[in-house]
C-alpha positions in Angstrom: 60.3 -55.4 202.8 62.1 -53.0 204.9 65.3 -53.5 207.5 66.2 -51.9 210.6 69.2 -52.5 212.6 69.4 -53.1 215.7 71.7 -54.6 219.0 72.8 -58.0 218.1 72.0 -60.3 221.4 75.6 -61.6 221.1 77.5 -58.4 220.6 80.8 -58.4 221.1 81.4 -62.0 221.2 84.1 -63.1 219.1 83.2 -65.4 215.9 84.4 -67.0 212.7 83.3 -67.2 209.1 82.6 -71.0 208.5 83.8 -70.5 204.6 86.4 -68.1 205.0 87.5 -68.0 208.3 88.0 -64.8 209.4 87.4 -63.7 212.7 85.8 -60.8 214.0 83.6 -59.1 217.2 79.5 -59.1 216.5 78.6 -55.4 216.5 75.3 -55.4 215.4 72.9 -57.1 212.6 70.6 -55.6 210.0 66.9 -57.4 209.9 64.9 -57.7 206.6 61.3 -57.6 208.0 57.9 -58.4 205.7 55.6 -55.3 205.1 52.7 -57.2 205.4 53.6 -59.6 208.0 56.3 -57.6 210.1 58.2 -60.8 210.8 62.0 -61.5 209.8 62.5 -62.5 207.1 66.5 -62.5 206.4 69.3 -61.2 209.0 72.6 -60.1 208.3 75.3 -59.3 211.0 77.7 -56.8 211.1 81.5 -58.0 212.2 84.3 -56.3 212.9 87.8 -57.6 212.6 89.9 -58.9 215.4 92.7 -57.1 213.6 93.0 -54.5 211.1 90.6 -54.6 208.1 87.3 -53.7 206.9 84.1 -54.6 209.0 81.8 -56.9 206.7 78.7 -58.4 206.6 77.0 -62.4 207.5 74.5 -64.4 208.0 74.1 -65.5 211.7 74.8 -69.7 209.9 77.6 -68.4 208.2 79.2 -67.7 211.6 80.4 -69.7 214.7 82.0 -68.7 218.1 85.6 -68.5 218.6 88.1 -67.5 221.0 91.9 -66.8 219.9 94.1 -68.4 222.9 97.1 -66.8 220.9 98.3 -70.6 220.6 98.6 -71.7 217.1 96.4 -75.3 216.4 98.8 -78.0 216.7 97.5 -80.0 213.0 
């Protein structure tokens, strides 16, 4: 197996961890490819906080779009 990384087709959209739920801007995403076969294998995407805080790692399910309106959800 070997990765490269490369430009993320949604980079700079804003997302959120499903599990967590932090939110972050896509910056990029690292691909697992097989030696023999070349195809993908596992992806993992590169986010970078909206705030202050360390840029981490996902997988694209782990994620979902998100836009902060500033207005707190009324629960």
């Amino acid at each position: 197996m070997f990765d490269e990384f490369r430009q993320h087709h949604y980079a700079g959209v804003s997302v959120r961890h499903r599990t967590t739920g932090q939110t972050g801007v896509i910056r990029g995403q690292l691909a697992y490819r097989s030696r023999e076969s070349g195809s993908v294998v596992s992806q993992k995407v590169f986010v970078r906080p909206c705030s202050s805080g360390m840029e981490w790692l996902a997988t694209p399910a782990d994620l979902e779009s998100y836009q902060d309106t500033g207005v707190p959800d009324a629960d």
